[in-house]
RODOBA-202158 format. One record per residue (C-alpha): x, y, z; residue in one letter. Coordinates in Angstrom, 1 decimal. Example, Ala and Ser with C-alpha at 12.3 -4.5 7.8 and 13.67 -1.06 7.14 Angstrom:
2
<node><x>12.3</x><y>-4.5</y><z>7.8</z><r>a</r></node>
<node><x>13.7</x><y>-1.1</y><z>7.1</z><r>s</r></node>
END
This chain:
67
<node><x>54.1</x><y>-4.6</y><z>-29.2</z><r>x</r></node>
<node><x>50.8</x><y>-3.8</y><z>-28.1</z><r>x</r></node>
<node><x>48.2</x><y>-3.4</y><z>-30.3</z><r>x</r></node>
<node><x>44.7</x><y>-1.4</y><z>-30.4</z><r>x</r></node>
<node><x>41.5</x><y>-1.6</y><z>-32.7</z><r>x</r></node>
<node><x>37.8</x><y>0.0</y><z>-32.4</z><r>x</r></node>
<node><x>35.1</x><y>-2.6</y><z>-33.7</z><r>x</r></node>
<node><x>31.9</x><y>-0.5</y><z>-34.6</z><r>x</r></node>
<node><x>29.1</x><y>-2.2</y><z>-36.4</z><r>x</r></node>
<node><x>25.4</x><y>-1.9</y><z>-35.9</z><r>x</r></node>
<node><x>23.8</x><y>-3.2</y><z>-32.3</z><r>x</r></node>
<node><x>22.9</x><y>-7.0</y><z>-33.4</z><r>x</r></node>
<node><x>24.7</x><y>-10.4</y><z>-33.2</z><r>x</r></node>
<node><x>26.6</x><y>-10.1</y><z>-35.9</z><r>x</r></node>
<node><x>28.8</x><y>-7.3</y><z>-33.3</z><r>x</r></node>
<node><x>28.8</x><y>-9.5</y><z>-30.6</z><r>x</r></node>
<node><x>29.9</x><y>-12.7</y><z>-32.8</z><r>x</r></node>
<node><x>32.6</x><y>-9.9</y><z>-33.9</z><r>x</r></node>
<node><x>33.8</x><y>-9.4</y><z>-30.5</z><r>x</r></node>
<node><x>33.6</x><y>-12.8</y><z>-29.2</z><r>x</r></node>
<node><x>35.4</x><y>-14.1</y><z>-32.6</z><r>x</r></node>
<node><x>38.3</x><y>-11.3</y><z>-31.4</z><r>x</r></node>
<node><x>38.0</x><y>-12.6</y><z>-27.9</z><r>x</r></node>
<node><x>39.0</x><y>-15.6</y><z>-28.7</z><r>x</r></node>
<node><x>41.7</x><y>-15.0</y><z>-30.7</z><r>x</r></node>
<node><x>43.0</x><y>-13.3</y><z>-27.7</z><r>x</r></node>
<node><x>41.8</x><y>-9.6</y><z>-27.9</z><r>x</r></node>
<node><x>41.1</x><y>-7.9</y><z>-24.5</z><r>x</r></node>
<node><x>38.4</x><y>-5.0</y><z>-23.9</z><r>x</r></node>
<node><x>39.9</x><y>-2.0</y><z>-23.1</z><r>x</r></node>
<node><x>37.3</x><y>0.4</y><z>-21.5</z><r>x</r></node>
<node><x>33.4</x><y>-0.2</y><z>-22.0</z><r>x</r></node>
<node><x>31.0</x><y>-0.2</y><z>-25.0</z><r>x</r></node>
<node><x>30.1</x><y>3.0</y><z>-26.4</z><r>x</r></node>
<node><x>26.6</x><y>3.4</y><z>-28.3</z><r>x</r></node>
<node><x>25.0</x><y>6.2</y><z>-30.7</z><r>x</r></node>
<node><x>22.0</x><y>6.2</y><z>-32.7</z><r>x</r></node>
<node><x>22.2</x><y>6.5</y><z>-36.4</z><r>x</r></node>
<node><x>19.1</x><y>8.5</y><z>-37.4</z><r>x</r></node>
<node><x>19.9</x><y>7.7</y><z>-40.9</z><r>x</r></node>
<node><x>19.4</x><y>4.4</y><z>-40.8</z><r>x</r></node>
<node><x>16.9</x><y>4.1</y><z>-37.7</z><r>x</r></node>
<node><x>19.5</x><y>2.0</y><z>-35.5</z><r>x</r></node>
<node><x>21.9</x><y>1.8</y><z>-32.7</z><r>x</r></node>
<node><x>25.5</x><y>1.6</y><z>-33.5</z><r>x</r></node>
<node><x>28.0</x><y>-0.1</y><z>-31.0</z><r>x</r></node>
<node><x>32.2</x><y>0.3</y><z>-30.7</z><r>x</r></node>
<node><x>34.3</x><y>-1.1</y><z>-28.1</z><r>x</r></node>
<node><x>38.1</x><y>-1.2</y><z>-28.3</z><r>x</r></node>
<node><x>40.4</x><y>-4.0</y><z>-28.0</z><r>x</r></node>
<node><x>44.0</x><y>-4.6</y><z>-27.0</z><r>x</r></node>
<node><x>46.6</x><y>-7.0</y><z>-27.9</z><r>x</r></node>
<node><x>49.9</x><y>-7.7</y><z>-27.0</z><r>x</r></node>
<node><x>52.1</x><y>-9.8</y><z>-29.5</z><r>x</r></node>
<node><x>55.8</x><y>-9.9</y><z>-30.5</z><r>x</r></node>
<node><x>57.3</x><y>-7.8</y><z>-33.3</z><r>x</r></node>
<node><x>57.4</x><y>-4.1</y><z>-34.0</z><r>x</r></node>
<node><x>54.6</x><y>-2.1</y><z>-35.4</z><r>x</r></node>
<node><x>54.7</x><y>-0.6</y><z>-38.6</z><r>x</r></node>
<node><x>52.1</x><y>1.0</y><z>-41.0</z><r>x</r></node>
<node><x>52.1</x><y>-2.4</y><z>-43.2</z><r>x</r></node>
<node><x>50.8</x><y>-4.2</y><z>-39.5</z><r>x</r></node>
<node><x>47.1</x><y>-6.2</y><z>-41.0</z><r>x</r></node>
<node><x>45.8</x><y>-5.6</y><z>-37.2</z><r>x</r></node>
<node><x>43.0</x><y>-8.0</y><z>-38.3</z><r>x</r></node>
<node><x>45.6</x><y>-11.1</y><z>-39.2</z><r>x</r></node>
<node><x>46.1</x><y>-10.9</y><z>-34.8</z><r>x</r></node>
END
């Protein structure tokens, strides 16, 4: 099955430590980097989605984050 999440978090190292963590785990990009400011809190927030493909079949009770 293949599998897809969207990693947003705020533009620091923490995202990119997210994303390299999910890269390693064998995550692929799929597409670019989006950005958007958050006037609220004064900052830049990042998402880019990621791919996976892994055996089984999906179902709502899938932990995408245990992959």
């Amino acid at each position: 099955m293949k599998l897809y999440r969207y990693l947003t978090g705020p533009d620091d190292v923490s995202f990119c430590k997210r994303i390299s963590a999910a890269l390693n785990k064998g995550w692929e990009l799929h597409g670019g980097p989006t950005l958007t400011y958050d006037a609220d809190k004064k900052r830049v927030v990042c998402g880019q989605a990621i791919v996976k493909e892994v055996d089984g079949t999906y179902s709502d009770d899938t932990v995408l984050s245990d992959y």
